[in-house]
N, CA and C atoms of all chains as a GROMACS GRO file, in nm:
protein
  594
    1UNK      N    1   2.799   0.401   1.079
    1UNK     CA    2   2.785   0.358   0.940
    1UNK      C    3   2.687   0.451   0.868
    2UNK      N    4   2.724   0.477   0.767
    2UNK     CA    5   2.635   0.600   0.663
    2UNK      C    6   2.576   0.483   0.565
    3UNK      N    7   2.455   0.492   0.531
    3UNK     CA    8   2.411   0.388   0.417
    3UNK      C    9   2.344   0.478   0.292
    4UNK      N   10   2.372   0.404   0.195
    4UNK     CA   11   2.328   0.450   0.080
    4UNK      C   12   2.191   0.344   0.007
    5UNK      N   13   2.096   0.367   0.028
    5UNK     CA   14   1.961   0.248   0.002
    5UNK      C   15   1.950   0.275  -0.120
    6UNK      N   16   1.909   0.191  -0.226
    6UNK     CA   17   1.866   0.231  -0.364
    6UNK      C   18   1.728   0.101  -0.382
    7UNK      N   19   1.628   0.158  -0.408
    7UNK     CA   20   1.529   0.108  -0.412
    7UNK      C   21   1.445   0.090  -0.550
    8UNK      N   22   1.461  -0.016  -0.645
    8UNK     CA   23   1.387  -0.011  -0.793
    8UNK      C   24   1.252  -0.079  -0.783
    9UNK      N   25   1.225  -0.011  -0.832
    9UNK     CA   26   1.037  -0.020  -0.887
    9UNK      C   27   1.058  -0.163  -0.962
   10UNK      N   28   0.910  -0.212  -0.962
   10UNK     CA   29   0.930  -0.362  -1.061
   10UNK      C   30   0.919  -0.295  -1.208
   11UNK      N   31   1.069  -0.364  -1.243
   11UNK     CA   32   1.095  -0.355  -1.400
   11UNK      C   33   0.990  -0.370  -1.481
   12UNK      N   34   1.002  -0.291  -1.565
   12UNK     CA   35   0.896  -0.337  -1.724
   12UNK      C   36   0.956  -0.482  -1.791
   13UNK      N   37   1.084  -0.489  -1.747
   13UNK     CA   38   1.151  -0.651  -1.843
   13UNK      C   39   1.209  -0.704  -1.713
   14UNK      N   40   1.193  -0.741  -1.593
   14UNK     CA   41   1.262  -0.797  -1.526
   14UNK      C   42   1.340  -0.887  -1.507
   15UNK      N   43   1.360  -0.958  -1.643
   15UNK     CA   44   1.480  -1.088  -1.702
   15UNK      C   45   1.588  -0.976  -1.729
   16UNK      N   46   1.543  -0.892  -1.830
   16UNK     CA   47   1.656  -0.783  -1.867
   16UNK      C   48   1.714  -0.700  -1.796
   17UNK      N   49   1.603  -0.657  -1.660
   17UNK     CA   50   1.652  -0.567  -1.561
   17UNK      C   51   1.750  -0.670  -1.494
   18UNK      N   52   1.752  -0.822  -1.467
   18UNK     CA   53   1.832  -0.875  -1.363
   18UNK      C   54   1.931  -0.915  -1.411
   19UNK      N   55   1.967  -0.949  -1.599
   19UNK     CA   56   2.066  -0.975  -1.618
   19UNK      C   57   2.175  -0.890  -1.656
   20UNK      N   58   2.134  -0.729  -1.671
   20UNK     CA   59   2.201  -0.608  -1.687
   20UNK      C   60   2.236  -0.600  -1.557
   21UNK      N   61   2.138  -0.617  -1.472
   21UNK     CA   62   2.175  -0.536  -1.300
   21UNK      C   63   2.300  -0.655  -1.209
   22UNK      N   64   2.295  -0.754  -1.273
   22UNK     CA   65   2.405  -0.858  -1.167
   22UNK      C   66   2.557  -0.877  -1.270
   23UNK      N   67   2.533  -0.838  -1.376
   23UNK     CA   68   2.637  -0.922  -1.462
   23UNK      C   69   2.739  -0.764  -1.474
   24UNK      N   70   2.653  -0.655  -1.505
   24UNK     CA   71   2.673  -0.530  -1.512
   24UNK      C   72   2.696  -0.433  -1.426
   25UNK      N   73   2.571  -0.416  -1.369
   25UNK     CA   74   2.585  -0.320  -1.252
   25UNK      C   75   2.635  -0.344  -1.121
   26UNK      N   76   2.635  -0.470  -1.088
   26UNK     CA   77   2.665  -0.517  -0.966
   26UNK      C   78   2.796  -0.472  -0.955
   27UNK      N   79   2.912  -0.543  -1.068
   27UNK     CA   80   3.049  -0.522  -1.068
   27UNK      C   81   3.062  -0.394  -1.065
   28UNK      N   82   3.021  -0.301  -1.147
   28UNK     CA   83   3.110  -0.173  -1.130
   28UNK      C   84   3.055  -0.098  -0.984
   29UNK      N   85   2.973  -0.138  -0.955
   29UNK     CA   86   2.940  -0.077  -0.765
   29UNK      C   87   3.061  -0.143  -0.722
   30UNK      N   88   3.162  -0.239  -0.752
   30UNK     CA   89   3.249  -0.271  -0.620
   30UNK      C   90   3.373  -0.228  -0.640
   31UNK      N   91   3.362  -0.113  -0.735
   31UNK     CA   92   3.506  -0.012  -0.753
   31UNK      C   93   3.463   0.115  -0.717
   32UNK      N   94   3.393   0.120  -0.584
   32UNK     CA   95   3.326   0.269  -0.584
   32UNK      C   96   3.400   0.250  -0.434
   33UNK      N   97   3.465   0.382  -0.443
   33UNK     CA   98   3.599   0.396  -0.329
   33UNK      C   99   3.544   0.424  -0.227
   34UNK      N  100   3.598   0.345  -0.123
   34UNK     CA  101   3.510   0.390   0.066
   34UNK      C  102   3.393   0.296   0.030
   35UNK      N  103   3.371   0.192  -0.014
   35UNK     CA  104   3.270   0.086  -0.014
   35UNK      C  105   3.325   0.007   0.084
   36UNK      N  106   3.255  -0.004   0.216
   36UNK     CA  107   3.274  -0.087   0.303
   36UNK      C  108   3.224  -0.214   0.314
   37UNK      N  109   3.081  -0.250   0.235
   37UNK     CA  110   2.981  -0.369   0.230
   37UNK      C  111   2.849  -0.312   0.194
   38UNK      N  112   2.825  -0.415   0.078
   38UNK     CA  113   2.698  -0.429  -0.008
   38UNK      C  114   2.612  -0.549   0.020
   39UNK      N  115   2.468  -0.547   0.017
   39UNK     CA  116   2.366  -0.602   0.026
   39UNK      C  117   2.272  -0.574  -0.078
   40UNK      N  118   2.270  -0.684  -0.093
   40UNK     CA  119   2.091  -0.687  -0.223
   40UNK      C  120   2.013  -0.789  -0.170
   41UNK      N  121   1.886  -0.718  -0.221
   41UNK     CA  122   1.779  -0.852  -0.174
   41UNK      C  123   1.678  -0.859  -0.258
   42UNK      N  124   1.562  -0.909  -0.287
   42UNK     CA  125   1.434  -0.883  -0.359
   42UNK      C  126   1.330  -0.936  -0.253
   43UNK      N  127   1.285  -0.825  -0.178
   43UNK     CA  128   1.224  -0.831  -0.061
   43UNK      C  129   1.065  -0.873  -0.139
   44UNK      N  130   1.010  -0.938  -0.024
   44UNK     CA  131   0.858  -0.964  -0.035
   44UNK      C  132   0.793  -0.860   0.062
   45UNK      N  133   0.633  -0.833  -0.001
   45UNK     CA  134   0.574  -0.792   0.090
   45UNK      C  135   0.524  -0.808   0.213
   46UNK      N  136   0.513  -0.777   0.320
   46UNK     CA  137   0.446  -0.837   0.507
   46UNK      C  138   0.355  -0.742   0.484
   47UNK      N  139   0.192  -0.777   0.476
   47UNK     CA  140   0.095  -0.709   0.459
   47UNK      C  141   0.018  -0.615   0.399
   48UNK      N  142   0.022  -0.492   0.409
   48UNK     CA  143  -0.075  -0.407   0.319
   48UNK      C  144   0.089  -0.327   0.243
   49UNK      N  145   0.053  -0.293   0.091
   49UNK     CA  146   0.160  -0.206   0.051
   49UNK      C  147   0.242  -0.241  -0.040
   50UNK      N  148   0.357  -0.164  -0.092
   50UNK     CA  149   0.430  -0.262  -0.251
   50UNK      C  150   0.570  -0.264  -0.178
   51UNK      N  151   0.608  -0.401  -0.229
   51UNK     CA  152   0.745  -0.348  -0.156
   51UNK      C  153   0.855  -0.337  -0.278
   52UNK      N  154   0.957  -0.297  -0.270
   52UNK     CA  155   1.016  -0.259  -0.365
   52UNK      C  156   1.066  -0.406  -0.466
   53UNK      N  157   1.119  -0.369  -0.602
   53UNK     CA  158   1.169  -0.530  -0.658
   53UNK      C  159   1.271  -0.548  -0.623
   54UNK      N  160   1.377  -0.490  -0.598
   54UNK     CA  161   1.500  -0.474  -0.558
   54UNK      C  162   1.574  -0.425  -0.443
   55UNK      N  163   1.633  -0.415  -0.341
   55UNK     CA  164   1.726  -0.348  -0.286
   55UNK      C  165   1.835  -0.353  -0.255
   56UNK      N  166   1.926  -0.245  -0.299
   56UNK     CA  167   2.042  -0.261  -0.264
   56UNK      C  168   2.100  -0.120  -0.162
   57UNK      N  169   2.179  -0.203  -0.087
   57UNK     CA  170   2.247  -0.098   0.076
   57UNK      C  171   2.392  -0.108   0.033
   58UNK      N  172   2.419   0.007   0.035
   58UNK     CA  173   2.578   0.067   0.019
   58UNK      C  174   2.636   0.142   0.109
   59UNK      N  175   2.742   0.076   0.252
   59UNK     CA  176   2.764   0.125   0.303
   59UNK      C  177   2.904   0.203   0.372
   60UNK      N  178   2.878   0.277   0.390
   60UNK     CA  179   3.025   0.393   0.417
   60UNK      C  180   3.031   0.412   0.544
   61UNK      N  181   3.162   0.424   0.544
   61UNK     CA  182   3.229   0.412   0.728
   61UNK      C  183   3.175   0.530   0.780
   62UNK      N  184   3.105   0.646   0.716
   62UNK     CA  185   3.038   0.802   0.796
   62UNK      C  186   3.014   0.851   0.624
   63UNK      N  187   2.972   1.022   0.649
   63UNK     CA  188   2.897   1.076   0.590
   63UNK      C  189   3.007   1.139   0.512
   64UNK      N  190   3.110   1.167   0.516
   64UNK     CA  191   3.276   1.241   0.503
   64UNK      C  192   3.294   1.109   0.367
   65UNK      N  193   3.300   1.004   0.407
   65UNK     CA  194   3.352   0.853   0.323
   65UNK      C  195   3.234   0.857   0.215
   66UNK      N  196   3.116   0.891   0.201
   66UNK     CA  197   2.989   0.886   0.113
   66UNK      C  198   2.985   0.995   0.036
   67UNK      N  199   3.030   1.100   0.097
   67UNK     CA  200   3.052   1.250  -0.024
   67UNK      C  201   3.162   1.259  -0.120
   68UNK      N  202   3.288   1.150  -0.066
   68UNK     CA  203   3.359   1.163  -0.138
   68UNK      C  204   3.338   1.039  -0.245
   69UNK      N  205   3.281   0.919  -0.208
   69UNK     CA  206   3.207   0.820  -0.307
   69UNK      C  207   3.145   0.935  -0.431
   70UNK      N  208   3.046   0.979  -0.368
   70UNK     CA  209   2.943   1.035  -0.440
   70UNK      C  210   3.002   1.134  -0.576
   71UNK      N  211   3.161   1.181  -0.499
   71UNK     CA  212   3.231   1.299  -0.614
   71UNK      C  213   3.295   1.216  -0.698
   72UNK      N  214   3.323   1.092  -0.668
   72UNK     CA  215   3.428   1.003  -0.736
   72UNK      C  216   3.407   0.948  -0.907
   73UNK      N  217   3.483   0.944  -1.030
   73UNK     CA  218   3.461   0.905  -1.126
   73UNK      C  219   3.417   0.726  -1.131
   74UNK      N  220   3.418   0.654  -1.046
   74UNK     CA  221   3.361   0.542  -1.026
   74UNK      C  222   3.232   0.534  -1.026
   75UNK      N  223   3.157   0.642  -0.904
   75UNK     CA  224   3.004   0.667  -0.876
   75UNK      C  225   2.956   0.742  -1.012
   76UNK      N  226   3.066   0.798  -1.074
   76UNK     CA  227   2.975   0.818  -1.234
   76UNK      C  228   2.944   0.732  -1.325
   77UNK      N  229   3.023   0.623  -1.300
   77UNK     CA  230   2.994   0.544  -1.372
   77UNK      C  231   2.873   0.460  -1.368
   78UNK      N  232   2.883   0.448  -1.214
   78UNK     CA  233   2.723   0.371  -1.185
   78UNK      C  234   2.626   0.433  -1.192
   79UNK      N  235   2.611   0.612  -1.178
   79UNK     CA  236   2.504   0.678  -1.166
   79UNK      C  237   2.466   0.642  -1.357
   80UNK      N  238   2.536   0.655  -1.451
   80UNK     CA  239   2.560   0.632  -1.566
   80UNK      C  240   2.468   0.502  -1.593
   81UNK      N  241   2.554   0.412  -1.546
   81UNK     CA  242   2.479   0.272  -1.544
   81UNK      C  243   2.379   0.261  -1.515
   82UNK      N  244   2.324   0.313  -1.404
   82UNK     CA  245   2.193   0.274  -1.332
   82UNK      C  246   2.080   0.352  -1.419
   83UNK      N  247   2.106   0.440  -1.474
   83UNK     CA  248   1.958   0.536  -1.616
   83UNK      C  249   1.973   0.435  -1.702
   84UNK      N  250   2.064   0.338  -1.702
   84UNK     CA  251   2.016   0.288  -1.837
   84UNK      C  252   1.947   0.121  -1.779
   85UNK      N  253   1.940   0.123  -1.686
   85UNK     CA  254   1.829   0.003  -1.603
   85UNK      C  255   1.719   0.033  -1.644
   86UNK      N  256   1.597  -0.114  -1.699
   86UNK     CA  257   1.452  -0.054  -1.718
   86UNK      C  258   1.406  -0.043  -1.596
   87UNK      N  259   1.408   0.011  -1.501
   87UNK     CA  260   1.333   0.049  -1.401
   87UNK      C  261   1.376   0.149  -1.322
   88UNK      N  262   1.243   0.228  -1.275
   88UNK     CA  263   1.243   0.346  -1.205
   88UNK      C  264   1.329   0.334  -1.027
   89UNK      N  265   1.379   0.434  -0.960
   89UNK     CA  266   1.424   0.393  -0.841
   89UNK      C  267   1.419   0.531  -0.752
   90UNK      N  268   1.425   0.482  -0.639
   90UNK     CA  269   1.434   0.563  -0.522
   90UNK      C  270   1.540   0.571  -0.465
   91UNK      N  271   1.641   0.712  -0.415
   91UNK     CA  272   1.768   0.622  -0.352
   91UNK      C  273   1.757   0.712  -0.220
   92UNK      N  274   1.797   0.689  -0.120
   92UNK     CA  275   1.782   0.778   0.030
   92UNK      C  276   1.901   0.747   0.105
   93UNK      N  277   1.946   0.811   0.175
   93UNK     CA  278   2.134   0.849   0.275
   93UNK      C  279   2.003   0.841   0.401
   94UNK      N  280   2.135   0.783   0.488
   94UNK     CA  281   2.107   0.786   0.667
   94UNK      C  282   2.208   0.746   0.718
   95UNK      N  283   2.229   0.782   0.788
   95UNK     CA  284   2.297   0.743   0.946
   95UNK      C  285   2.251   0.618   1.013
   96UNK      N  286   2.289   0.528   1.056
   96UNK     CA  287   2.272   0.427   1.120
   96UNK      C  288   2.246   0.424   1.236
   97UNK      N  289   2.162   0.381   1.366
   97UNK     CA  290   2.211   0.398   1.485
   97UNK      C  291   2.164   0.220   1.524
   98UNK      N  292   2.189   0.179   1.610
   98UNK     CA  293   2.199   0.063   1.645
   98UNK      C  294   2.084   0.078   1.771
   99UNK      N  295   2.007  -0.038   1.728
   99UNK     CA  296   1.897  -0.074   1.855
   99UNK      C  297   1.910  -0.101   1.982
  100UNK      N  298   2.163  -1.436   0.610
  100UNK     CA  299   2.079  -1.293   0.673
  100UNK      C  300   1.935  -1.290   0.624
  101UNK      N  301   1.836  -1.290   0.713
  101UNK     CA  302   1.723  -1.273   0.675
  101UNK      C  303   1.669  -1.133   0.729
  102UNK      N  304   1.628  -1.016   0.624
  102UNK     CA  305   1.583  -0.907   0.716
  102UNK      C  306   1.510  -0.868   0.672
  103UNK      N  307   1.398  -0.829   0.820
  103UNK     CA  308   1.287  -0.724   0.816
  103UNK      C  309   1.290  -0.633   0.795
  104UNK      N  310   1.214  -0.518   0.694
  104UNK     CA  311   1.246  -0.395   0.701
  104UNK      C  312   1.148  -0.334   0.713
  105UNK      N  313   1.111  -0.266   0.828
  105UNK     CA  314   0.973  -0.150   0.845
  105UNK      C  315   1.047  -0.009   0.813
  106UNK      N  316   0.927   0.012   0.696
  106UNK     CA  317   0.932   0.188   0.678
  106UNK      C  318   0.834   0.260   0.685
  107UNK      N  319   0.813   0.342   0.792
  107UNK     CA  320   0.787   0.467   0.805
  107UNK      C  321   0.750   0.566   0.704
  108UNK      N  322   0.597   0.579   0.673
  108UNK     CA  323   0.582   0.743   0.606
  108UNK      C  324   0.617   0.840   0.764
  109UNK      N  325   0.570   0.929   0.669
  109UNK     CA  326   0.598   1.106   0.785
  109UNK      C  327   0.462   1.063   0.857
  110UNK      N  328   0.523   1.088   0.977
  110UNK     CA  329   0.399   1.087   1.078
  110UNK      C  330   0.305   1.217   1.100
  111UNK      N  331   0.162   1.205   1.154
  111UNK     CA  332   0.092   1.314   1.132
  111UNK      C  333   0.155   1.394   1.279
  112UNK      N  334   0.185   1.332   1.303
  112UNK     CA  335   0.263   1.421   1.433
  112UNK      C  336   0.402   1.381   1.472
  113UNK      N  337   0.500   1.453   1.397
  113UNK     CA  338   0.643   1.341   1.410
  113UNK      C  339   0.724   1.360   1.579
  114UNK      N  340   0.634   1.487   1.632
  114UNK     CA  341   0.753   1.471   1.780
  114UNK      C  342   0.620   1.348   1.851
  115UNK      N  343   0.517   1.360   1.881
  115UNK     CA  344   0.465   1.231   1.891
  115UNK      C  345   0.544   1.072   1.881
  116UNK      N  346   0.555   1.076   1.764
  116UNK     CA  347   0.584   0.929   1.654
  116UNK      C  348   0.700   0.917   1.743
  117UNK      N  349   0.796   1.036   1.735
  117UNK     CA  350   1.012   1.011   1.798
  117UNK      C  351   0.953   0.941   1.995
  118UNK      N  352   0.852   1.054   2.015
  118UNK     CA  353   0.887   0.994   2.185
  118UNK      C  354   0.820   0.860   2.194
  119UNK      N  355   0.688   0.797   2.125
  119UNK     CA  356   0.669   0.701   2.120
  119UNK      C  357   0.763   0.585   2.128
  120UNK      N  358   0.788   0.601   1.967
  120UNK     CA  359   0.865   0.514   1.901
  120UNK      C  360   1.024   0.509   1.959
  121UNK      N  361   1.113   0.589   1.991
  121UNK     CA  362   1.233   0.530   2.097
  121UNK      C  363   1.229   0.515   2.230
  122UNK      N  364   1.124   0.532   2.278
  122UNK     CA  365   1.072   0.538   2.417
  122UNK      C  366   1.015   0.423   2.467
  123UNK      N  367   0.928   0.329   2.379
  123UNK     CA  368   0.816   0.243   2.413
  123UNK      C  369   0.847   0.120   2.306
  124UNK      N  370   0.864   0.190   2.150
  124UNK     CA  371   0.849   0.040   2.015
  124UNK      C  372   1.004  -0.009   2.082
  125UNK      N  373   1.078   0.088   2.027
  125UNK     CA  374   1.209   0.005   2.014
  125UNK      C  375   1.284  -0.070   2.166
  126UNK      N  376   1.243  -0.044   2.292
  126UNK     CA  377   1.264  -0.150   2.384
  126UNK      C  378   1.228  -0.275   2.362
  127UNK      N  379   1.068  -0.249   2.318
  127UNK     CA  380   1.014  -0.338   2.303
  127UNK      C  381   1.085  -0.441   2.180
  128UNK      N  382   1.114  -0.388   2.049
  128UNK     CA  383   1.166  -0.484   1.985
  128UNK      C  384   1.267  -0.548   2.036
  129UNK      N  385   1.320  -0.526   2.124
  129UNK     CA  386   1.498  -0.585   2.199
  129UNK      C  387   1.409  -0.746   2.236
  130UNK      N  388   1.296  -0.716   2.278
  130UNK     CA  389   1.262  -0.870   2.315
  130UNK      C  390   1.259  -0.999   2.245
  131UNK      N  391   1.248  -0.902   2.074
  131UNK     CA  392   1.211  -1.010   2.037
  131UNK      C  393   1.293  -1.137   2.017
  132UNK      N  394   1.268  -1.274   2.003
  132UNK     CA  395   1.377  -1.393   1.986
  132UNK      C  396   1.430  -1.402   1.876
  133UNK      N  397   1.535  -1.415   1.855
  133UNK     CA  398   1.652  -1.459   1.753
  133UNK      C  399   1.681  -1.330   1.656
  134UNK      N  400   1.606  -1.220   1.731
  134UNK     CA  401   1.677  -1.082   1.667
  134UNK      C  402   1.856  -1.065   1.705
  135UNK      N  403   1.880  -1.082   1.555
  135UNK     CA  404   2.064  -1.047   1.591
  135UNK      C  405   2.112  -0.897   1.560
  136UNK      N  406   2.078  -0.872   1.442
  136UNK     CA  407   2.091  -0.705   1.480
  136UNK      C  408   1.989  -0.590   1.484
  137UNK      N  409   1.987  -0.465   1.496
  137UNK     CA  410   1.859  -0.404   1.456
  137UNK      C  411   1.935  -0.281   1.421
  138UNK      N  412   1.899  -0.170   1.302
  138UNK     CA  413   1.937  -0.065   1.284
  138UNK      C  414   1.810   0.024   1.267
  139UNK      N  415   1.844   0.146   1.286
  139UNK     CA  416   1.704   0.254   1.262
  139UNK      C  417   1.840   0.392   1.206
  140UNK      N  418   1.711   0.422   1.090
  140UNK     CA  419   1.779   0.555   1.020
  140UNK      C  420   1.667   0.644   0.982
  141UNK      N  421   1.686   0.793   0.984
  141UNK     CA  422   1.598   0.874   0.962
  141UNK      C  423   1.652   0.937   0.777
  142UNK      N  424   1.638   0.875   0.698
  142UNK     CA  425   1.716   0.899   0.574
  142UNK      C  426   1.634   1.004   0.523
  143UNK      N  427   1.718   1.096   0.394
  143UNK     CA  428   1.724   1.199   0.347
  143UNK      C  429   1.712   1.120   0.173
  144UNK      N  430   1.614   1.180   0.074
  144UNK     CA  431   1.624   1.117  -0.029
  144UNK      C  432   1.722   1.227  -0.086
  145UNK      N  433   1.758   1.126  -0.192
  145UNK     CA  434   1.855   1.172  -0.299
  145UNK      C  435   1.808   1.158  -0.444
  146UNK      N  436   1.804   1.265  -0.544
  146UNK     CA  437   1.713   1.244  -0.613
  146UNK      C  438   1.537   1.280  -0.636
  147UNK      N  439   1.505   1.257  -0.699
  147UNK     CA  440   1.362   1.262  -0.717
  147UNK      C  441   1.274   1.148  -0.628
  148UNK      N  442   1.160   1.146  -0.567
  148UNK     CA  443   1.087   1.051  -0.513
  148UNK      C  444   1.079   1.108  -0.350
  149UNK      N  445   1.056   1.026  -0.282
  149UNK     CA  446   1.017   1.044  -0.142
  149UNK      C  447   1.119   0.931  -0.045
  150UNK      N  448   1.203   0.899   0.066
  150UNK     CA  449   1.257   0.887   0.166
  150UNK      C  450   1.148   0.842   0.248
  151UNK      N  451   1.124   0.715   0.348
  151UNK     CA  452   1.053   0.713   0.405
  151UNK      C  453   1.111   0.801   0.525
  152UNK      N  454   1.004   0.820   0.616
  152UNK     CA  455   1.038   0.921   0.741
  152UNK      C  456   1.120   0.839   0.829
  153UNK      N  457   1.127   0.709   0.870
  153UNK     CA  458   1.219   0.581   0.943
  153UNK      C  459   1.222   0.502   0.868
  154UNK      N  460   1.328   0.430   0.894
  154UNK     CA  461   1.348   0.293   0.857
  154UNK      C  462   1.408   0.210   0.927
  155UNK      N  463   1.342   0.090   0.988
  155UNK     CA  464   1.429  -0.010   1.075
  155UNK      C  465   1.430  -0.142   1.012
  156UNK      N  466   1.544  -0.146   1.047
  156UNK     CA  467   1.587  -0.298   0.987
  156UNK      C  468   1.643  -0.422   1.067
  157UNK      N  469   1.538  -0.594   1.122
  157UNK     CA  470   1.562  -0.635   1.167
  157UNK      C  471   1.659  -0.751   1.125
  158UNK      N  472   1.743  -0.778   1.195
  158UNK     CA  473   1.811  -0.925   1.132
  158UNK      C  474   1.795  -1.022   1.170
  159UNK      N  475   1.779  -1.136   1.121
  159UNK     CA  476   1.784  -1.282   1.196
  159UNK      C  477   1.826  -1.356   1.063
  160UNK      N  478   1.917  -1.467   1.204
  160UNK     CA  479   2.006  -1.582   1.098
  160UNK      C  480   1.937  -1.606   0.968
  161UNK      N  481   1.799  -1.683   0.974
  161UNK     CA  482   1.768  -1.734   0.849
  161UNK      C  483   1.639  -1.676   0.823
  162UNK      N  484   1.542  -1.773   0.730
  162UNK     CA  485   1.376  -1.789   0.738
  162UNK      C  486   1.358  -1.868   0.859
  163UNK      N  487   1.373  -1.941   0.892
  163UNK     CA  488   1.319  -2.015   1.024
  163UNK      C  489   1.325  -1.923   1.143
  164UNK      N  490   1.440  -1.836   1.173
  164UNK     CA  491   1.437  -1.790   1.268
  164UNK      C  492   1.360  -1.684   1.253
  165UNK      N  493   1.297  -1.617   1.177
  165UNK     CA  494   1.237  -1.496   1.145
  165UNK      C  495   1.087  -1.554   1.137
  166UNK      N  496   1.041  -1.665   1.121
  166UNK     CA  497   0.947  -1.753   1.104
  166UNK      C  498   0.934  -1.738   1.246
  167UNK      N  499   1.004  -1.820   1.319
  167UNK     CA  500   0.986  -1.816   1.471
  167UNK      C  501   0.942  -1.741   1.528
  168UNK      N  502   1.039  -1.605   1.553
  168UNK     CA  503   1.032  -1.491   1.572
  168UNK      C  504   0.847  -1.408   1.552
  169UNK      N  505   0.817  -1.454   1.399
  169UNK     CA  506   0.698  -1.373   1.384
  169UNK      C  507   0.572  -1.465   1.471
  170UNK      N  508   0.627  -1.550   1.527
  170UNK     CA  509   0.493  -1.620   1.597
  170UNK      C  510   0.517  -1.624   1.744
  171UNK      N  511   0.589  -1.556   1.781
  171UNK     CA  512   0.642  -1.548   1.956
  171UNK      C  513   0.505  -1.436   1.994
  172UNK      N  514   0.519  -1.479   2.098
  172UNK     CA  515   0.398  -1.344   2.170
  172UNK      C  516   0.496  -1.196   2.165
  173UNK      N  517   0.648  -1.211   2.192
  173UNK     CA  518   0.672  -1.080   2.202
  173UNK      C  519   0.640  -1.036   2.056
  174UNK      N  520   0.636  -1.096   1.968
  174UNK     CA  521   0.655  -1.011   1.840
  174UNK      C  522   0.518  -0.928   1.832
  175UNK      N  523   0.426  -1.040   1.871
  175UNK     CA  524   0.276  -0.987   1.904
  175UNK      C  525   0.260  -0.875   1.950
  176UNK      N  526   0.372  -0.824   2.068
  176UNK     CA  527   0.339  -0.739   2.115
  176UNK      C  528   0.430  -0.600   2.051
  177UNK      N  529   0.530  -0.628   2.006
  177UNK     CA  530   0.550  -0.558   1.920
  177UNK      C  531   0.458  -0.472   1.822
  178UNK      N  532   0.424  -0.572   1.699
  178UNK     CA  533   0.351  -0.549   1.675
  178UNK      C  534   0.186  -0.449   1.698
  179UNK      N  535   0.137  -0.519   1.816
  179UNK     CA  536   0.039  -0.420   1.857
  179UNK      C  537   0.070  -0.316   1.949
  180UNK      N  538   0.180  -0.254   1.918
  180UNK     CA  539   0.215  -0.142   1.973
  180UNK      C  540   0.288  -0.045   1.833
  181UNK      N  541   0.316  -0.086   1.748
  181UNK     CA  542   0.342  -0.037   1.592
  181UNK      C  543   0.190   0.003   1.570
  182UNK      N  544   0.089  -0.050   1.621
  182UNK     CA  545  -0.042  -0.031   1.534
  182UNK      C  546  -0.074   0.114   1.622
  183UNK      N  547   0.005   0.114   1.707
  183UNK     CA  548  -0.008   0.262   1.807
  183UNK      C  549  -0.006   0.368   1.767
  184UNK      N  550   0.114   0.334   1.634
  184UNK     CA  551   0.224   0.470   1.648
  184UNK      C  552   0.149   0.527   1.506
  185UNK      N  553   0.161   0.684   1.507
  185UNK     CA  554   0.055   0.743   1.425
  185UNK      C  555   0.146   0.814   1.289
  186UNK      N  556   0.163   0.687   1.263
  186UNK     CA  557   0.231   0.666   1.126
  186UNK      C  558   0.195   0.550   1.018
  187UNK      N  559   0.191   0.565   0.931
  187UNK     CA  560   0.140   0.428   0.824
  187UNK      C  561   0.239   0.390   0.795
  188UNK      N  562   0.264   0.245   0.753
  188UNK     CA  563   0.452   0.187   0.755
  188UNK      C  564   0.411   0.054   0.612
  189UNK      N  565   0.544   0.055   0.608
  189UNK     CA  566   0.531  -0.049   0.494
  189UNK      C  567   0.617  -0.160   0.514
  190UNK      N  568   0.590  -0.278   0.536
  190UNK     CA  569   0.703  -0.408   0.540
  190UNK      C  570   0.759  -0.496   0.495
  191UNK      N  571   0.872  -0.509   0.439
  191UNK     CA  572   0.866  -0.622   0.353
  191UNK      C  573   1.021  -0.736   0.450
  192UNK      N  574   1.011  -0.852   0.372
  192UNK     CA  575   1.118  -0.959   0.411
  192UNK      C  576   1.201  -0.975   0.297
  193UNK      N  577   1.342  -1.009   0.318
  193UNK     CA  578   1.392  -1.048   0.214
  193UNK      C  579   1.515  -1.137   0.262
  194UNK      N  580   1.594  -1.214   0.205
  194UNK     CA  581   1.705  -1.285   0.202
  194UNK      C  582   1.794  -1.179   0.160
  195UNK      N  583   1.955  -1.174   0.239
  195UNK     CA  584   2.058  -1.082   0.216
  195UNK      C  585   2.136  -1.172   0.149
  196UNK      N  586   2.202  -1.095   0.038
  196UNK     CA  587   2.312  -1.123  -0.032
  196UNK      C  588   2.454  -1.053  -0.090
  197UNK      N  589   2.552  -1.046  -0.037
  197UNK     CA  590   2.667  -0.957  -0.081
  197UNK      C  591   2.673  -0.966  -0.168
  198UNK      N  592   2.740  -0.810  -0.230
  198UNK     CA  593   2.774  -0.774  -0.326
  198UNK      C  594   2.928  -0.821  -0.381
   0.00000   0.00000   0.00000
């Protein structure tokens, strides 16, 4: 499994960031081709450190299935979508390996 | 789905951190109770920002079981063997939800 993590900073409007990001953004992530399964969460912190406001995991059957996501006029649309979210983000690719 | 997620900055010594950490942490996490899955990825950012250097991600059924889990001695020992590894990490919990 290839994952795609996207990680947002806490919003400046976080009513506005959540009702743009579920009503809006959520849907057009699930026309993004080679989407095998999505996860969101709004993780809390475990001890010292910030944890992010948001996360969402986007995952692709390998790294071949994620490049071609990534070229696709769908993923423009969300890359599109997602600048116009009030909040800043982090996004990072990996490989999966199982414990 | 309830999941843990430890991340990894860059370690001050990363071949250190690799023989440690798949050698010694991650057996050790196999112990812990009501862990159902576990993944580890060495991700690549995309974009502007920073990628942590690891990321593992634990699963368990709910809050209770992850509740449990954090009060078992193995987790304990988990734990004080993370405080080993010569890396600073960040943790947070969250509830999973499909997209």
């Amino acid at each position: 499994m290839f994952r795609l993590t996207v990680q947002y900073d806490v919003p400046s409007d976080p009513a506005t960031f959540d009702t743009q990001y579920f009503s809006q953004h959520v849907p057009l992530c699930a026309s993004i081709p080679g989407l095998q399964a999505t996860t969101f969460s709004k993780p809390r912190v475990v001890g010292p450190g910030t944890a992010p406001y948001l996360v969402a995991e986007l995952d692709f059957e390998d790294v071949d299935s994620f490049k071609a996501a990534m070229a696709s006029p769908e993923m423009g649309a969300v890359a599109a979508d997602a600048d116009t979210l009030p909040a800043g983000r982090v996004m990072f690719t990996g490989q999966l390996s199982d414990g």
